[in-house]
C-alpha positions as CSV (number, residue, x, y, z in Angstrom):
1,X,12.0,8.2,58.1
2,X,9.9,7.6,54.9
3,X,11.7,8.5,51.8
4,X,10.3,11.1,49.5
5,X,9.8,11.4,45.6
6,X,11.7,14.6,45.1
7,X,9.7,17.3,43.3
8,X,12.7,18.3,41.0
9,X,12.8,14.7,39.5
10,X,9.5,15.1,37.6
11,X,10.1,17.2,34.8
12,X,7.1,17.3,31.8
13,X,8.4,16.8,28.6
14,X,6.4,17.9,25.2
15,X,7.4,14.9,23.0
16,X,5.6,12.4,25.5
17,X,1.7,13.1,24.9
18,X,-0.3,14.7,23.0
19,X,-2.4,15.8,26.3
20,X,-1.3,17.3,29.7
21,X,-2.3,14.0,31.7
22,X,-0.7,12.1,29.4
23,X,2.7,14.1,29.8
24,X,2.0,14.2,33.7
25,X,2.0,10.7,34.3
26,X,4.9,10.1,32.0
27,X,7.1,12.1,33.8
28,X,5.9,10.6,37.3
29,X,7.0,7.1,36.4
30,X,9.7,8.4,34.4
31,X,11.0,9.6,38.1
32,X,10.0,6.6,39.6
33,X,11.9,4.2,37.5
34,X,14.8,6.6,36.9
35,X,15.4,7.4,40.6
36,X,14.6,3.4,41.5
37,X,12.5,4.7,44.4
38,X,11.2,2.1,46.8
39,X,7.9,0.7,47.6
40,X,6.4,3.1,50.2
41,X,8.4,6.3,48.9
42,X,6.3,8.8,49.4
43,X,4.7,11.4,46.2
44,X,4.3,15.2,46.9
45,X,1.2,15.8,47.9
46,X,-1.4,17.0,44.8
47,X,-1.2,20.5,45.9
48,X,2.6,20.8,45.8
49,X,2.8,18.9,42.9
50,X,0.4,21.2,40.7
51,X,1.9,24.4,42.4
52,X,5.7,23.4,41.4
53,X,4.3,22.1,37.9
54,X,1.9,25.2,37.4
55,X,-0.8,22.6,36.2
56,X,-4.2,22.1,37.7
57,X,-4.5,19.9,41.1
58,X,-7.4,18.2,39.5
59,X,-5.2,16.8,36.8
60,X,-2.4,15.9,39.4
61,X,-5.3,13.8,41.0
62,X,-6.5,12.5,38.1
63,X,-3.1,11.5,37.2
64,X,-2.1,9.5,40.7
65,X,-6.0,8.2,40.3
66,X,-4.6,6.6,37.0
67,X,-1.4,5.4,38.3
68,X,-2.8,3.4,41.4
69,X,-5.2,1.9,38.5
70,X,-2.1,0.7,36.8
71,X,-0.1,-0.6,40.2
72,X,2.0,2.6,39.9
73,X,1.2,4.1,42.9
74,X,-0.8,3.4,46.4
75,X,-3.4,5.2,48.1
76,X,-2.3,5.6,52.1
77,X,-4.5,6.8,55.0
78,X,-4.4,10.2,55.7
79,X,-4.4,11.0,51.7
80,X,-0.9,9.9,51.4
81,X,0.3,8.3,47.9
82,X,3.5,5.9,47.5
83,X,5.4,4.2,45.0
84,X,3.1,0.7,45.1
85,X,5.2,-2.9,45.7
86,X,3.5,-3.5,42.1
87,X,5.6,-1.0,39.9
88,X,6.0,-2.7,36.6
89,X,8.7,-2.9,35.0
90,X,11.5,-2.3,37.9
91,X,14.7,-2.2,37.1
92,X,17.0,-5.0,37.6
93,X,19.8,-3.3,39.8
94,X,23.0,-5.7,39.2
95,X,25.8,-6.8,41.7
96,X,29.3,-6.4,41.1
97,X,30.4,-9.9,40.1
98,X,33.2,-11.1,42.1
99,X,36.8,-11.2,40.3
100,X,37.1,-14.7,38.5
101,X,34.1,-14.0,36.6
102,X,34.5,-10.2,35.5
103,X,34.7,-10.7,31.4
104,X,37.1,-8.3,29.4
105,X,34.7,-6.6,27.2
106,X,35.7,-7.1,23.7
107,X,33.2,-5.6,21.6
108,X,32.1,-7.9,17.8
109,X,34.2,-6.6,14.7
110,X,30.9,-5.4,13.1
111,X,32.9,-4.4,9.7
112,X,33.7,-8.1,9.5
113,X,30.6,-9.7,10.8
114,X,28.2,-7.3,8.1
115,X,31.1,-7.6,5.3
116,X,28.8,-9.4,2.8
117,X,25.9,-6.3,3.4
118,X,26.8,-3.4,2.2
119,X,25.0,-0.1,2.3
120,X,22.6,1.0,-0.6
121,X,23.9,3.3,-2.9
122,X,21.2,4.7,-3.8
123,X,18.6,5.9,-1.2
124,X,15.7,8.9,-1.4
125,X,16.5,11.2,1.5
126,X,13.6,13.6,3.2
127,X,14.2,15.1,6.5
128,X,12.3,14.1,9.7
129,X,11.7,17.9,10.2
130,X,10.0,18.4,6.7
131,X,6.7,20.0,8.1
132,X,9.0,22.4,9.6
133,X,9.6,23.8,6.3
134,X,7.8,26.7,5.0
135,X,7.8,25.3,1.0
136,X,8.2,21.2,1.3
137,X,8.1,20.1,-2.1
138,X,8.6,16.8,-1.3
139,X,6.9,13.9,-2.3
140,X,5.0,10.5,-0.8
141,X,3.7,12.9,2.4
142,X,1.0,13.9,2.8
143,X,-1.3,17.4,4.0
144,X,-3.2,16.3,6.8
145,X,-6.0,18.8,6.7
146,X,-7.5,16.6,3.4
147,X,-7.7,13.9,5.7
148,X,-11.2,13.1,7.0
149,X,-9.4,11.9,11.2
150,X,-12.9,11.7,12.4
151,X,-14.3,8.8,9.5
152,X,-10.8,7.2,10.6
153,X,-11.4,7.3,14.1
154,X,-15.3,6.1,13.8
155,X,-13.2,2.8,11.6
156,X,-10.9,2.4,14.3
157,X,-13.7,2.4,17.3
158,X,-15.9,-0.4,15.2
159,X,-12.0,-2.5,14.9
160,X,-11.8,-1.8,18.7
161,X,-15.1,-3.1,19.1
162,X,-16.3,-6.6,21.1
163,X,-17.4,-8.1,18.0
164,X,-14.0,-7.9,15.8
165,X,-11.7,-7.9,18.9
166,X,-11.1,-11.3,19.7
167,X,-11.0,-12.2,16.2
168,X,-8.5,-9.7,15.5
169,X,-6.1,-10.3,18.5
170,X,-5.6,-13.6,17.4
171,X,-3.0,-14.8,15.7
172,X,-4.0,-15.5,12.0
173,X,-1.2,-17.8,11.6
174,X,0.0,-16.1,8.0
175,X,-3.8,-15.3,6.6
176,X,-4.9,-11.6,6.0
177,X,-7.9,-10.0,7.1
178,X,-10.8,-11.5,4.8
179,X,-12.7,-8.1,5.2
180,X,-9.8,-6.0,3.4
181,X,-8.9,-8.7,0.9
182,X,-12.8,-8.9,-0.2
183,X,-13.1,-5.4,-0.5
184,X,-9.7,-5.2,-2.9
185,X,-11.2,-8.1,-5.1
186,X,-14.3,-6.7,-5.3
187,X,-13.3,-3.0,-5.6
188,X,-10.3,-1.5,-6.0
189,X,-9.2,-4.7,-8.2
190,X,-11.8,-3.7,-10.9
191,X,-11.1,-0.2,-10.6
192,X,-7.8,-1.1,-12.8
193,X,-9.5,-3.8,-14.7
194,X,-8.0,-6.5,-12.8
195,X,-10.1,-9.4,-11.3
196,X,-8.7,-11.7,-9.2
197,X,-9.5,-14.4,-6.6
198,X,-9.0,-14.5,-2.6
199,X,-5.9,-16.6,-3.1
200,X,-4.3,-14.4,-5.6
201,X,-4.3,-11.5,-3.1
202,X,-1.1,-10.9,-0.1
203,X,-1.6,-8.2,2.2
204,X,1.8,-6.5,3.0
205,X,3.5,-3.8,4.6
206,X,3.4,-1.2,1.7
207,X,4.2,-1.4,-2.0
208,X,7.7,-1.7,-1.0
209,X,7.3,-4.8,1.1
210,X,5.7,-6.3,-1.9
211,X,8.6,-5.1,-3.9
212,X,11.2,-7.3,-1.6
213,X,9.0,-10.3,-1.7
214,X,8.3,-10.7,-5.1
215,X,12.5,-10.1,-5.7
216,X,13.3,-12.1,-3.7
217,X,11.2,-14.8,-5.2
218,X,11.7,-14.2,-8.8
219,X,15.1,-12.7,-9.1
220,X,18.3,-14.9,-9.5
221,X,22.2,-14.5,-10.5
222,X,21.3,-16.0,-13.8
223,X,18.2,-13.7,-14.6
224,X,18.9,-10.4,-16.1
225,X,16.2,-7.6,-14.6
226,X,15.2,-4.2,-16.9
227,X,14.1,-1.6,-15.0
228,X,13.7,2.6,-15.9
229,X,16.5,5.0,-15.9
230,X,15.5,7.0,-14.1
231,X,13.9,5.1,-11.9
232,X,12.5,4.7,-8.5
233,X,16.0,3.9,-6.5
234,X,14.4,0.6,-4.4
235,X,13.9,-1.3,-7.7
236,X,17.7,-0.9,-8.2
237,X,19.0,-1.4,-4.0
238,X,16.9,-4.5,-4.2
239,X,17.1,-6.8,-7.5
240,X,20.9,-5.5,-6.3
241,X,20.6,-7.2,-2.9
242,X,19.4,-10.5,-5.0
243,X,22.5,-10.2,-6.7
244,X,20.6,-9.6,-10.1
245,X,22.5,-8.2,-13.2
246,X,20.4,-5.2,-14.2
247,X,19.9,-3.3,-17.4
248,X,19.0,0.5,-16.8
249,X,16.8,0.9,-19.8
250,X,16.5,4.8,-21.0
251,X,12.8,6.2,-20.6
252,X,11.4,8.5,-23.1
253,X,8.3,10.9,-22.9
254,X,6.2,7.6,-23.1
255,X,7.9,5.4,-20.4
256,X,9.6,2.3,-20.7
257,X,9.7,1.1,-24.5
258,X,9.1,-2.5,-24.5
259,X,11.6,-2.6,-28.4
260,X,14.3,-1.6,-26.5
261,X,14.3,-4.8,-23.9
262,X,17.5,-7.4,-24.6
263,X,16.4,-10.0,-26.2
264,X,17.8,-12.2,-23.0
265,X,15.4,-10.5,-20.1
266,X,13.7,-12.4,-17.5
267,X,12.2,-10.2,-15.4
268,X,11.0,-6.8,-16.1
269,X,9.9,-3.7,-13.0
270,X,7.9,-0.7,-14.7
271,X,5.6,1.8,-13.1
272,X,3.9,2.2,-16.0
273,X,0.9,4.4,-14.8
274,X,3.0,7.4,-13.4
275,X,6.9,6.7,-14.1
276,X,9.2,7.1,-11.0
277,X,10.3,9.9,-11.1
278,X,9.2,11.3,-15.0
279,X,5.7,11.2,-14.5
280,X,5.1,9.9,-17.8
281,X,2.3,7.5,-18.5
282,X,3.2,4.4,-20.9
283,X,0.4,4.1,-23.4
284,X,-2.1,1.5,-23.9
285,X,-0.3,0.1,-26.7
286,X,2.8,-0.2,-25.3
287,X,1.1,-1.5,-22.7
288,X,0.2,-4.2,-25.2
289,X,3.5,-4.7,-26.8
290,X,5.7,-5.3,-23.0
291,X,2.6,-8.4,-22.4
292,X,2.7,-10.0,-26.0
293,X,6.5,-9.5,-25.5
294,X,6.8,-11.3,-22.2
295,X,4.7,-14.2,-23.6
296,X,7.1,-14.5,-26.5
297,X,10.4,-14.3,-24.9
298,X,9.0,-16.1,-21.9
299,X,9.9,-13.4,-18.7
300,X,7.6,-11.8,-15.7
301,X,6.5,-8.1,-15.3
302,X,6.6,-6.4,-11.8
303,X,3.7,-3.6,-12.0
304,X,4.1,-1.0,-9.4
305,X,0.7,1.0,-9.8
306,X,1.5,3.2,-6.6
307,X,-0.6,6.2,-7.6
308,X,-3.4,5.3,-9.5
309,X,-5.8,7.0,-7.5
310,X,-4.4,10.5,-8.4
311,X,-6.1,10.3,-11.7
312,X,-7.8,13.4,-12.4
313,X,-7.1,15.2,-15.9
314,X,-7.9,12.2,-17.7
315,X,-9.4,8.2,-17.0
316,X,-6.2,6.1,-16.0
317,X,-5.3,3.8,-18.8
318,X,-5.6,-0.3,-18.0
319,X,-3.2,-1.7,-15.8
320,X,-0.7,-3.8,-17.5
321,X,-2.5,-6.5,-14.9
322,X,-5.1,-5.9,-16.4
323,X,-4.4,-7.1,-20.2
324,X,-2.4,-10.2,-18.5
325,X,-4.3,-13.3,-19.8
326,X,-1.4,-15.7,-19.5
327,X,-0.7,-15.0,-15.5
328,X,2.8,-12.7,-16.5
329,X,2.4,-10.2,-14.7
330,X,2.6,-9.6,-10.6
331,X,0.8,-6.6,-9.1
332,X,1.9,-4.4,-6.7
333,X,-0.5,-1.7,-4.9
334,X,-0.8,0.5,-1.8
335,X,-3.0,2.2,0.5
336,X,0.0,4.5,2.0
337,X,0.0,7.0,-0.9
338,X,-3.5,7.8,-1.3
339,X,-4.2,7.5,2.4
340,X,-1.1,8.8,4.6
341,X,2.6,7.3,4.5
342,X,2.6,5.6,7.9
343,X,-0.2,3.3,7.0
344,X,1.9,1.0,5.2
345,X,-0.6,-1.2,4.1
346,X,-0.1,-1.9,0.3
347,X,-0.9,-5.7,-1.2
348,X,0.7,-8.1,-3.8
349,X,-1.5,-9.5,-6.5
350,X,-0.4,-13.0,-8.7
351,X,-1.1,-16.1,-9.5
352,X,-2.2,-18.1,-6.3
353,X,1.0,-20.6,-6.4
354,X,3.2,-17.1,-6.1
355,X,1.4,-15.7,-3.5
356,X,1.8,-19.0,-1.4
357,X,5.2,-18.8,-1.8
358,X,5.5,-15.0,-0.9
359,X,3.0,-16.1,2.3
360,X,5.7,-18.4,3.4
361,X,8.3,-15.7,2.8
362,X,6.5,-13.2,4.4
363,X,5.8,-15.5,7.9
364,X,9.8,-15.3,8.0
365,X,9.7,-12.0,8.5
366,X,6.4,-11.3,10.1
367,X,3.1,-13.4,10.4
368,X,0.6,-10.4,8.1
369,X,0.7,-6.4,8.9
370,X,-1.2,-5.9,12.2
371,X,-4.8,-7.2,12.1
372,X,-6.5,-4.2,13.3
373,X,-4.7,-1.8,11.4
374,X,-6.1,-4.0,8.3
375,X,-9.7,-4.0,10.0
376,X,-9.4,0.1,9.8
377,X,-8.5,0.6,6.9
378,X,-10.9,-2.5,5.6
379,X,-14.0,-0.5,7.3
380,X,-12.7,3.3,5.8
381,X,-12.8,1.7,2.3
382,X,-16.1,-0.2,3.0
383,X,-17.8,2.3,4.3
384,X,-17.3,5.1,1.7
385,X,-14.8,7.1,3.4
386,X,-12.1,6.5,1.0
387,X,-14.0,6.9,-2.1
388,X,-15.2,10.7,-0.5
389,X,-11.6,11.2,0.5
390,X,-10.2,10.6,-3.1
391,X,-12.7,12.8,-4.7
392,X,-11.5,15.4,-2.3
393,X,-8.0,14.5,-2.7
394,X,-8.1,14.7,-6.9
395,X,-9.7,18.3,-6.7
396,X,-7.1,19.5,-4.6
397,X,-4.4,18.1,-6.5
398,X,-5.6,19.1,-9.7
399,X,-5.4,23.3,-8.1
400,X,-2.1,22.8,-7.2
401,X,-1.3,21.4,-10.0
402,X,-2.2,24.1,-12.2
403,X,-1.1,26.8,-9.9
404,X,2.8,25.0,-9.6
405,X,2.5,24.6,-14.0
406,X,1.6,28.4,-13.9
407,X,4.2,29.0,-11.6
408,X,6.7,27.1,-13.4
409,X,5.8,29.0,-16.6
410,X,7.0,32.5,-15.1
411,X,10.1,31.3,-14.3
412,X,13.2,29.4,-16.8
413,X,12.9,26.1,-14.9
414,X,11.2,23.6,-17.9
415,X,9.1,21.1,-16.8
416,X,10.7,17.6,-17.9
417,X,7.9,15.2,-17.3
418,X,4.8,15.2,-15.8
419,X,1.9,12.5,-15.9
420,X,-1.0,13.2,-18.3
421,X,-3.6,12.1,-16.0
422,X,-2.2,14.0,-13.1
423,X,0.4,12.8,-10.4
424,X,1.4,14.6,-7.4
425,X,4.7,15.9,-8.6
426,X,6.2,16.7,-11.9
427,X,10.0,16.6,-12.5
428,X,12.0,19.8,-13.7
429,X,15.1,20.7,-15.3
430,X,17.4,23.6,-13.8
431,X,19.2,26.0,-16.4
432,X,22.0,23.3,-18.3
433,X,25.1,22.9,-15.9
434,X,23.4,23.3,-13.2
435,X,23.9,20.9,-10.1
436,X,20.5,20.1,-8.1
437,X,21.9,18.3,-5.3
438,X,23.9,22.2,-4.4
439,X,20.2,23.5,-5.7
440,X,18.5,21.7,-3.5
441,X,21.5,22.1,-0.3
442,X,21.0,26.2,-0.7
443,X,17.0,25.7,-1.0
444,X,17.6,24.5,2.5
445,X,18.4,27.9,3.6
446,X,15.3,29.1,2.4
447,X,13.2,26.9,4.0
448,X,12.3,25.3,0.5
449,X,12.7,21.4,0.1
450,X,13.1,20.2,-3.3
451,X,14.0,16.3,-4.1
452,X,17.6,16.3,-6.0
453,X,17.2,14.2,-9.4
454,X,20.7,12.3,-9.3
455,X,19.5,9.5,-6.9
456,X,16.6,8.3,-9.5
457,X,19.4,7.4,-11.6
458,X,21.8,4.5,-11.8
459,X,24.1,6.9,-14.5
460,X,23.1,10.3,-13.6
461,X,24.6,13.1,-15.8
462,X,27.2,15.4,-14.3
463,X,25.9,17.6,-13.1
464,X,22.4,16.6,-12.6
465,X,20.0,19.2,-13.2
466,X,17.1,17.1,-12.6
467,X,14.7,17.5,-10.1
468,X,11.5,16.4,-8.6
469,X,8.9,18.6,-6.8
470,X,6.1,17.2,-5.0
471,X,3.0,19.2,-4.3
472,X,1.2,16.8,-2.2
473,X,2.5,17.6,1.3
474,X,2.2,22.0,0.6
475,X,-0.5,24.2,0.0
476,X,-1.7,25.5,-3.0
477,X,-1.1,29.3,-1.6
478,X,3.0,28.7,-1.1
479,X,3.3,26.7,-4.1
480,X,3.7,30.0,-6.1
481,X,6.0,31.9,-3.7
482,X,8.4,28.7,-3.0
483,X,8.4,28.4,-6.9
484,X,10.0,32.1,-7.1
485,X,12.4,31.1,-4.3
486,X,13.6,28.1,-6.4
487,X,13.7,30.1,-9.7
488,X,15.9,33.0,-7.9
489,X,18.8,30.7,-6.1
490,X,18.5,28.7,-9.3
491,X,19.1,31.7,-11.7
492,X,22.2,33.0,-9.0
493,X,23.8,29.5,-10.2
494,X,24.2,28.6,-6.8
């Protein structure tokens, strides 16, 4: 008697496809593999498949047309479809070994084996869920109707394309692709002022990437690190993680103050363009003080210049790389702010002896961020699409922010830092005593996200009133009503 696929095992599940077929043929090997049916098993027939599914027969054909394409399935006189000999990926089904060599299962003491890692103590939490929030003022994401999906997917058909495949499915043992690193050396390198060569220039995954690299390099037991309180909580998890001592140097309205450095630092991380989380910009001769200073007192600079592209009330000031004549100061940049988070492209640019050494480094981890990804994105900058997309990006961010200053202005909330040349968030102050991490666990309720203030701080005052609203990732028409939301649970004291 031939054994049948049962009907009730193939279950279509949302989360699986973005399309029908896609979900369809999910679910049929899902029932293949998870009720290890034979080769020669026999599938319901189109028509009772569609009928119990309420689909279409013609995508239940197109589906098993697929599968038998992918050795899936088999194509039987008489119409009939089985489970093919060819199923990939069959499960290995185990045997019961025999008594003298059953093992006592004694699971690893993790807590000893990870005793020398321990768990950051500072870490930015946003929830998976965010979009499922009416008001997200959240930062670093991103509204998806500004971004142009068709230019994208015209850069990702030319990657796909004869000519740059083979290339790019090679392994590039360690070297980046040429296409992306030109364009950053010729254009968005002078953009900030900054020239550099081919061989001063890593590709890596993100800013943050960059970040651990260039720590990891640089930092040592015996070199004390500055970096802004408040600050952006990575700098301090990772010169932490290098076992670095730290100073937490006090911002002002002006950013990091290069007088104020101990007169013992060796190695100094700003974000100098749009402070994390203040906003503020450090001036141009401030700018000029922190790169005399490090020539004097002989220590490095770690520029993170995450968000120069959302320059749009006023021309960005020069990047500290940018005034750096004695080779002082390492540059980090990325792609994932002004583009979309997941991209995770971002690049690393010093003198070429550190980026050999950060090369090496990075091989230990991974070889270079996925080729084609670097192809795309290499094409949707060369091609104009990014410099149309910023344009479009600026002017929206320049009407929220206006409407969210207006906003802010109606209620008691103050706005504690903001950056001149415009941002995509601003940082506010709740009434004094209040708490913004409770703030921000009632907003919650309301379907409003705000960003609590206390984890930019290494010191944070208790209770933190601080916060930081992002108006990247919501629209310029709820920015106003999720404003009046946070002014109201913020006024109960709650």
């Amino acid at each position: 008697m031939t054994n049948r696929l049962s009907l009730e095992t193939v279950i279509l599940r949302d989360d699986e496809a973005p399309t029908l077929q896609g979900r369809l043929a999910a679910a049929v090997v899902r029932a293949i593999l998870d009720s290890r049916a034979r080769p020669g098993t026999r599938l319901p027939s189109t028509r009772q498949l569609a009928t119990a599914l309420g689909i279409s027969r013609m995508t239940v054909t197109l589906v098993y047309q697929d599968l038998i394409g992918q050795g899936y399935l088999e194509a039987q006189p008489r119409s009939a479809i089985t489970v093919a000999a060819t199923v990939p990926h069959r499960r290995l089904e185990l045997s019961e070994p025999p008594p003298k060599h059953r093992i006592i299962a004694q699971p690893p003491d993790w807590g000893e084996w990870l005793s020398d890692h321990q768990l950051p103590r500072r870490t930015i939490s946003k929830p998976i869920d965010w979009r499922s929030y009416k008001y997200p003022f959240i930062f670093g994401q991103t509204d998806p109707s500004l971004f142009d999906n068709n230019a994208w997917r015209d850069c990702a058909r030319r990657a796909l394309g004869s000519r740059d495949f083979a290339d790019l499915s090679a392994d590039r043992y360690g070297a980046d692709d040429p296409l992306l690193v030109d364009y950053i050396c010729s254009n968005t390198l002078p953009r900030r002022g900054i020239n550099a060569s081919h061989d001063e220039v890593l590709i890596t995954l993100g800013s943050q990437n960059a970040l651990f690299l260039a720590v990891e390099l640089l930092a040592r037991a015996d070199r004390i690190a500055v970096t802004e309180e408040p600050g952006y909580p990575d700098f301090a998890e990772t010169l932490r993680r290098a076992y670095s001592p730290t100073t937490f140097l006090p911002v002002d309205s002006l950013g990091l103050n290069p007088a104020d450095l101990p007169a013992n630092t060796r190695l100094v991380i700003v974000t100098p363009s749009h402070q994390v989380p203040t906003g503020s910009t450090m001036p141009l001769e401030r700018r000029r003080d922190l790169i005399a200073r490090a020539s004097a007192d002989d220590f490095l600079i770690i520029e993170d210049d995450y968000d120069f592209e959302m320059s749009y009330l006023a021309p960005p000031v020069p990047a500290l790389k940018s005034l750096d004549v004695s080779g002082r100061v390492i540059y980090l940049g990325s792609f994932s702010k002004s583009l979309f988070p997941g991209l995770r492209i971002g690049y690393m640019v010093a003198p070429a002896a550190l980026i050999a050494q950060a090369r090496i480094l990075r091989s230990f981890i991974l070889r270079h961020p996925p080729g084609h990804l670097q192809r795309i994105t290499a094409y949707f900058l060369a091609l104009g699409y990014y410099d149309t997309h910023i344009v479009r990006l600026r002017e929206t961010m320049k009407l929220r922010r206006a409407v969210l200053e207006d906003a802010v202005a109606e209620t008691r909330l103050e706005i504690a830092g903001a950056a001149s040349s415009g941002g995509s968030s601003v940082w506010l102050k709740g009434k004094d005593g209040s708490d913004s991490t409770k703030l921000a666990a009632e907003l919650r309720n309301h379907s409003v996200l705000i960003e609590p203030g206390a984890v930019f701080f290494e010191m944070p005052p208790e209770p933190c009133p601080y916060f930081r609203l992002g108006y990247g990732s919501i629209t310029e028409a709820k920015i106003t009503a999720g404003l009046r939301i946070i002014s109201r649970v913020s006024e109960r004291g709650r």
